[in-house]
SEPA-148552 format. One record per residue: residue in three letters; x, y, z of N, C-alpha, C, O in turn; chain; residue number from 1. Coordinates in steps of 0.05 Angstrom, whole numbers, plus 5000, padded with zeros to 4 digits. Layout:
BEGIN
<rec r="ALA" n_xx="X" n_yy="Y" n_zz="Z" ca_xx="X" ca_yy="Y" ca_zz="Z" c_xx="X" c_yy="Y" c_zz="Z" o_xx="X" o_yy="Y" o_zz="Z" c="A" k="NUM"/>
...
***
This chain:
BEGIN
<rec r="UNK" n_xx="1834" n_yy="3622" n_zz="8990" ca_xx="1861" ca_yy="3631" ca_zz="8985" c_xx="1881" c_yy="3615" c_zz="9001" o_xx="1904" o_yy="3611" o_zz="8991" c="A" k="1"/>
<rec r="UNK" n_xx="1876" n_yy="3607" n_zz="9022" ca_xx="1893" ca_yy="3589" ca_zz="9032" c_xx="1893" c_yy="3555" c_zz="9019" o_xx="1912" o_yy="3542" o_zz="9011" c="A" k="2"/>
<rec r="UNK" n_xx="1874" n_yy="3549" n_zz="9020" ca_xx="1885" ca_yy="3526" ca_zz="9000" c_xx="1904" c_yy="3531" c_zz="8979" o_xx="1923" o_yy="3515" o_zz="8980" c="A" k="3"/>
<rec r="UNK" n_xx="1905" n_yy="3552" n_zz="8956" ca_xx="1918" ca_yy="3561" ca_zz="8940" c_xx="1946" c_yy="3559" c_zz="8944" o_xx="1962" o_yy="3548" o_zz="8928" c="A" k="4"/>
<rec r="UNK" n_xx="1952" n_yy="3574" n_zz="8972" ca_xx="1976" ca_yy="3585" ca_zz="8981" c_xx="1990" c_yy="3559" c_zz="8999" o_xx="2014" o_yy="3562" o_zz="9004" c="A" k="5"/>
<rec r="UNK" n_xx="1981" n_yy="3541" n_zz="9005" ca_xx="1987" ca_yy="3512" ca_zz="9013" c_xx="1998" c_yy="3498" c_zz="8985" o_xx="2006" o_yy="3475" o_zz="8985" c="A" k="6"/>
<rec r="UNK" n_xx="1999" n_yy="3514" n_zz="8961" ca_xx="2017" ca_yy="3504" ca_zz="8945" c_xx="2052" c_yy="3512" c_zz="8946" o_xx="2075" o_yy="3503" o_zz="8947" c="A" k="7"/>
<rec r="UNK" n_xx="2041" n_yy="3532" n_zz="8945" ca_xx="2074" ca_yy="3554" ca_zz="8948" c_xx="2093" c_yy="3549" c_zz="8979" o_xx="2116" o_yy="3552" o_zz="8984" c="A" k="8"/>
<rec r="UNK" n_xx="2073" n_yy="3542" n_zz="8992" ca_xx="2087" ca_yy="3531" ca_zz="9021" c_xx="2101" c_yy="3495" c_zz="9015" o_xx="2121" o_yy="3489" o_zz="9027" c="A" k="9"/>
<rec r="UNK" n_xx="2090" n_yy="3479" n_zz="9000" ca_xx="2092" ca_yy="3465" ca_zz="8995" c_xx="2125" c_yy="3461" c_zz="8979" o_xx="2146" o_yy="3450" o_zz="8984" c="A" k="10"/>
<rec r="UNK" n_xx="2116" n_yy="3475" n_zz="8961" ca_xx="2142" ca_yy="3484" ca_zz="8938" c_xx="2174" c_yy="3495" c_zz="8960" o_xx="2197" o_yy="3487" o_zz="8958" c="A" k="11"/>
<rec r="UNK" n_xx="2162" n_yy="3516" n_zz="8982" ca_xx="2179" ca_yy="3527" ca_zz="8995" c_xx="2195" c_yy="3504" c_zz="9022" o_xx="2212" o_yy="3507" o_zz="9039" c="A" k="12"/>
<rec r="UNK" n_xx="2181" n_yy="3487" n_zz="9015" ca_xx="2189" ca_yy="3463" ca_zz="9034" c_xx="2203" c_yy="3443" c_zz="9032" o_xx="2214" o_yy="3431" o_zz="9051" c="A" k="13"/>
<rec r="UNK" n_xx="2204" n_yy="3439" n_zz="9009" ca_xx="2213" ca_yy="3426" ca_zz="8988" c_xx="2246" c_yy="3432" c_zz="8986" o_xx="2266" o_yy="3417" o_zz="8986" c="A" k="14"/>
<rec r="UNK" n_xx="2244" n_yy="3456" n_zz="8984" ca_xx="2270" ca_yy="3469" ca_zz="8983" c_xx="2291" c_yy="3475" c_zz="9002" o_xx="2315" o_yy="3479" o_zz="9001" c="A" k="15"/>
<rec r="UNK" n_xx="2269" n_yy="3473" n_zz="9025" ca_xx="2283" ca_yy="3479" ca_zz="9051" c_xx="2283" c_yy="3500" c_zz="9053" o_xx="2305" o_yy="3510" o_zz="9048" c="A" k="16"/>
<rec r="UNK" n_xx="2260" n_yy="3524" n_zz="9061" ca_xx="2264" ca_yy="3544" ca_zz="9057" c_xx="2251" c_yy="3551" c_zz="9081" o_xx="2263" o_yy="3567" o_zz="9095" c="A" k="17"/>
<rec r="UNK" n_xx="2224" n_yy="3541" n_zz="9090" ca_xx="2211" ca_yy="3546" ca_zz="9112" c_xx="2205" c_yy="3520" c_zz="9127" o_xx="2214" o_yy="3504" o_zz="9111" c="A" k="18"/>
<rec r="UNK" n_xx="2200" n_yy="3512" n_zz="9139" ca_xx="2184" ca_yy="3499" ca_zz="9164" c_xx="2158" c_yy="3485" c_zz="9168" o_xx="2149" o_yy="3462" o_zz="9165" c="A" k="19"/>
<rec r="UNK" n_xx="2148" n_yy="3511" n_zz="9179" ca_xx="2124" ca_yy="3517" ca_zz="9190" c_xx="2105" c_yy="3528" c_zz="9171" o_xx="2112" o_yy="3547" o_zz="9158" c="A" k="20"/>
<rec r="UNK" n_xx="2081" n_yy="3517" n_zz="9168" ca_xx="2061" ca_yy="3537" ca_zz="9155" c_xx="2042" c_yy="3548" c_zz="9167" o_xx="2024" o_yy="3557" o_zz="9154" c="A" k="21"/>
<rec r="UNK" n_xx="2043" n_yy="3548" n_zz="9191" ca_xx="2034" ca_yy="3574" ca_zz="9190" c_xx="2049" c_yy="3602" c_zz="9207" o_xx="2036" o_yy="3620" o_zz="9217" c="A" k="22"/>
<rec r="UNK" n_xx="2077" n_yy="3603" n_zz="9208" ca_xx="2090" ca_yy="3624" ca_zz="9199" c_xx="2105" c_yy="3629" c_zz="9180" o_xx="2127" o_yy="3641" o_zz="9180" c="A" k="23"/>
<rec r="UNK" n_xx="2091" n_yy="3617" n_zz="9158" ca_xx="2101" ca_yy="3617" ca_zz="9127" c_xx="2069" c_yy="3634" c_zz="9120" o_xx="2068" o_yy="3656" o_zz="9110" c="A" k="24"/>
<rec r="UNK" n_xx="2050" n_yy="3622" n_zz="9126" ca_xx="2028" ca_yy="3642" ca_zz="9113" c_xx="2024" c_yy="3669" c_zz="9123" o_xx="2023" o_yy="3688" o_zz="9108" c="A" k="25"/>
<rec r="UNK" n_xx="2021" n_yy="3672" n_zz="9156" ca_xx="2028" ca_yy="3699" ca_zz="9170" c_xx="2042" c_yy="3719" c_zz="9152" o_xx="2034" o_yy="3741" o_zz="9143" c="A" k="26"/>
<rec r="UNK" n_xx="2067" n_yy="3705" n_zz="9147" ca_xx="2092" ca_yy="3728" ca_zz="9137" c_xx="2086" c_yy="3737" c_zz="9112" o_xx="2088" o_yy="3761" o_zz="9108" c="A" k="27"/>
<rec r="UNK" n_xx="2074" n_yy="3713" n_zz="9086" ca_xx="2072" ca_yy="3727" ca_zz="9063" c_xx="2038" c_yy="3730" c_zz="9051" o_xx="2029" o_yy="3730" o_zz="9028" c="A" k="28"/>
<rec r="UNK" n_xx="2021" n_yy="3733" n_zz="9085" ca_xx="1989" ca_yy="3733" ca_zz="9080" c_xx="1983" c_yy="3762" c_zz="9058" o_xx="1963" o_yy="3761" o_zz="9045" c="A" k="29"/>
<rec r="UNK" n_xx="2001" n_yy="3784" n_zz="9057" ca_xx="1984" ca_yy="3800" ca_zz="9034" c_xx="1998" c_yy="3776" c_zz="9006" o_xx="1984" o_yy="3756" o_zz="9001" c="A" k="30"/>
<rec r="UNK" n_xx="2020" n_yy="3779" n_zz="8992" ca_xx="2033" ca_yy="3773" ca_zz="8976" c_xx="2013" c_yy="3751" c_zz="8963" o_xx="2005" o_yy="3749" o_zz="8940" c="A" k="31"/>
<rec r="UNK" n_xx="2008" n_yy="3732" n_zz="8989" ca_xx="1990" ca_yy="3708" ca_zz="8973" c_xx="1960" c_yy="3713" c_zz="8972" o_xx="1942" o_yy="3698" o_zz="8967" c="A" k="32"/>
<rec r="UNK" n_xx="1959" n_yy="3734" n_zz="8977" ca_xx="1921" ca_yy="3751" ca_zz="8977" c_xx="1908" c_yy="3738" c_zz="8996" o_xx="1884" o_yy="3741" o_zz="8994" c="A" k="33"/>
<rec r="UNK" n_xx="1918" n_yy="3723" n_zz="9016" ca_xx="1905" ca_yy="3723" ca_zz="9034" c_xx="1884" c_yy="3749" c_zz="9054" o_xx="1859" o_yy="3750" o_zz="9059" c="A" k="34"/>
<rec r="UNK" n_xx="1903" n_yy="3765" n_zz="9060" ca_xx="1886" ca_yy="3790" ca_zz="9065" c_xx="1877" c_yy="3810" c_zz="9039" o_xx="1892" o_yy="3818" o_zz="9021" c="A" k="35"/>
<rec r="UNK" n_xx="1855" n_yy="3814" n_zz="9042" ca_xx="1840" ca_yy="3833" ca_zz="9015" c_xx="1842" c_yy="3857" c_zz="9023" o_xx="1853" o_yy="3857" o_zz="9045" c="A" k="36"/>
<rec r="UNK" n_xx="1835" n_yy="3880" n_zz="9014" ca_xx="1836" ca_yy="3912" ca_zz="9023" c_xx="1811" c_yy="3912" c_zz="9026" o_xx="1798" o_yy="3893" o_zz="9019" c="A" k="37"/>
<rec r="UNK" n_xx="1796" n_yy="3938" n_zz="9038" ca_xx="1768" ca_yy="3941" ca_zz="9054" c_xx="1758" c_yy="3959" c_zz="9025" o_xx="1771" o_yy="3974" o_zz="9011" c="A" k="38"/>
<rec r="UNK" n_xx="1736" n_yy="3952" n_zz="9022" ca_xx="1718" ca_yy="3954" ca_zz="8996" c_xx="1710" c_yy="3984" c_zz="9003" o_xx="1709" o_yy="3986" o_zz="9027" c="A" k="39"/>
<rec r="UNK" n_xx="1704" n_yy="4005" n_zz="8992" ca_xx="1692" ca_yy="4033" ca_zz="8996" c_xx="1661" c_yy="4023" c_zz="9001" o_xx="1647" o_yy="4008" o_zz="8988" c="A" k="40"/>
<rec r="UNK" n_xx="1655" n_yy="4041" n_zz="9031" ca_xx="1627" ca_yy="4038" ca_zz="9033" c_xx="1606" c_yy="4039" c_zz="9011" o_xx="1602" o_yy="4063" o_zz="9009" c="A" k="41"/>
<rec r="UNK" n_xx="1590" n_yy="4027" n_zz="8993" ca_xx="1563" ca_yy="4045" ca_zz="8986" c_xx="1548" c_yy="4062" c_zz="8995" o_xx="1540" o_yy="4084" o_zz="8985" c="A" k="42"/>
<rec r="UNK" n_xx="1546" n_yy="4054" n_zz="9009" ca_xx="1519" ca_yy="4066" ca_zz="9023" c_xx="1527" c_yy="4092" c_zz="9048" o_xx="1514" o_yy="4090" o_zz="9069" c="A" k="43"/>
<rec r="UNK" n_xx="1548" n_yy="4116" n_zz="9047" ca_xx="1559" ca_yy="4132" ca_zz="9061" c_xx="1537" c_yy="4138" c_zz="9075" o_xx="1515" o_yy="4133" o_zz="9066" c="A" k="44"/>
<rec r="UNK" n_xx="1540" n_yy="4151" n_zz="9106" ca_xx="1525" ca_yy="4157" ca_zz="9127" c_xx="1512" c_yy="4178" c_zz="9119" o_xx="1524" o_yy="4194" o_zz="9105" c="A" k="45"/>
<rec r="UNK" n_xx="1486" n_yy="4183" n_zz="9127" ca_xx="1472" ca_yy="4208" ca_zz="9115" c_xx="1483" c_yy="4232" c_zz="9124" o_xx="1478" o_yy="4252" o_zz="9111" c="A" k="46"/>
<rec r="UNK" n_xx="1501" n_yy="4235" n_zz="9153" ca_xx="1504" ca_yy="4253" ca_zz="9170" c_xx="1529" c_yy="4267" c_zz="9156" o_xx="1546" o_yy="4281" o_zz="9167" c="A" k="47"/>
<rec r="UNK" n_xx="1528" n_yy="4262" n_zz="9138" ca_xx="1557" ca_yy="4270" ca_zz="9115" c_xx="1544" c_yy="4294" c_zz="9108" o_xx="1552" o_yy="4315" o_zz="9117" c="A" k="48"/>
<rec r="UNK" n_xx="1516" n_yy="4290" n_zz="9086" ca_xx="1507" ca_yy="4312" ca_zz="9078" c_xx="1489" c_yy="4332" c_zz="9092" o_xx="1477" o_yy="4350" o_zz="9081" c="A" k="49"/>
<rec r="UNK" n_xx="1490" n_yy="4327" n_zz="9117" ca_xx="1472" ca_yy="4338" ca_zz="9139" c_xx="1485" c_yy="4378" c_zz="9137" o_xx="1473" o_yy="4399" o_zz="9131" c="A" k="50"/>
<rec r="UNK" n_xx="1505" n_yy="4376" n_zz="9142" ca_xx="1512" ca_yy="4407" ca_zz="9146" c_xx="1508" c_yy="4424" c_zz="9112" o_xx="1495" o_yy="4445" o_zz="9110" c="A" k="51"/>
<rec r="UNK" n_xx="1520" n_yy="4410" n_zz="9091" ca_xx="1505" ca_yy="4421" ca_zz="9067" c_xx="1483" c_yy="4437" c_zz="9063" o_xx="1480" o_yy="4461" o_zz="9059" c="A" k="52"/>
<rec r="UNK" n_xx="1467" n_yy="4415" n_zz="9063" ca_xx="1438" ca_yy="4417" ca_zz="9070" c_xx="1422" c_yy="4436" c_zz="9095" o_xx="1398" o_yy="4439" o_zz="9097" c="A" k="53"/>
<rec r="UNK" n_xx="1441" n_yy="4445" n_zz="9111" ca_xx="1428" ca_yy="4465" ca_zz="9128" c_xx="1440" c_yy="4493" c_zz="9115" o_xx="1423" o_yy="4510" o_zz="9110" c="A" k="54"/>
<rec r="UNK" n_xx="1466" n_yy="4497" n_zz="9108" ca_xx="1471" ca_yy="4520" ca_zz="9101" c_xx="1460" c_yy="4530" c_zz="9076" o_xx="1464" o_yy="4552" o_zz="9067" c="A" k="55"/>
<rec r="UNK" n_xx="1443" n_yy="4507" n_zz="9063" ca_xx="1435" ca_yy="4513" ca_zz="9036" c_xx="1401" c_yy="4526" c_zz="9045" o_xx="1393" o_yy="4536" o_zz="9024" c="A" k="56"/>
<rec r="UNK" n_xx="1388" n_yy="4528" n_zz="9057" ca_xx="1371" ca_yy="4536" ca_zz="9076" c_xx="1367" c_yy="4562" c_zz="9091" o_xx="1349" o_yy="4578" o_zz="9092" c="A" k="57"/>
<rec r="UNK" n_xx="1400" n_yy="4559" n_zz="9105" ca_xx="1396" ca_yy="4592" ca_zz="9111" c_xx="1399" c_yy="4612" c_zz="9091" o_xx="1390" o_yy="4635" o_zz="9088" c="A" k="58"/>
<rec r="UNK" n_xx="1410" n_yy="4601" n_zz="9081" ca_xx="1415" ca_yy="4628" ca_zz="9059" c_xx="1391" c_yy="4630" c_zz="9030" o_xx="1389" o_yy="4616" o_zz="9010" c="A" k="59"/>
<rec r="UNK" n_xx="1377" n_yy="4655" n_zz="9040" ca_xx="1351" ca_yy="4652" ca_zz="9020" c_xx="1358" c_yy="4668" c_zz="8986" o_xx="1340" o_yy="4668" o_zz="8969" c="A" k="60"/>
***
């Protein structure tokens, strides 16, 4: 993604718009997808269904 985004910095330079790249990528790191969002676990901790599973037990 940063090679990618070394286009748009490029373009923005051009213009006179920014400078620096790398507080051109910092500033617009979600916008250019540089940062991704955190994926939902698979595999959730077993200790989730632990209390469930006991109250389903006591009660006969």
């Amino acid at each position: 993604m940063i090679y990618r985004s070394l286009y748009f910095f490029t373009n923005d330079r051009q213009r006179g718009e920014t400078k620096d790249v790398v507080a051109y990528l910092a500033a617009k790191a979600k916008l250019l997808g540089i940062l991704k969002r955190k994926h939902k676990d698979e595999n959730p901790s077993p200790l989730i269904f632990i209390p469930s599973l006991l109250t389903d037990f006591s009660n006969p």
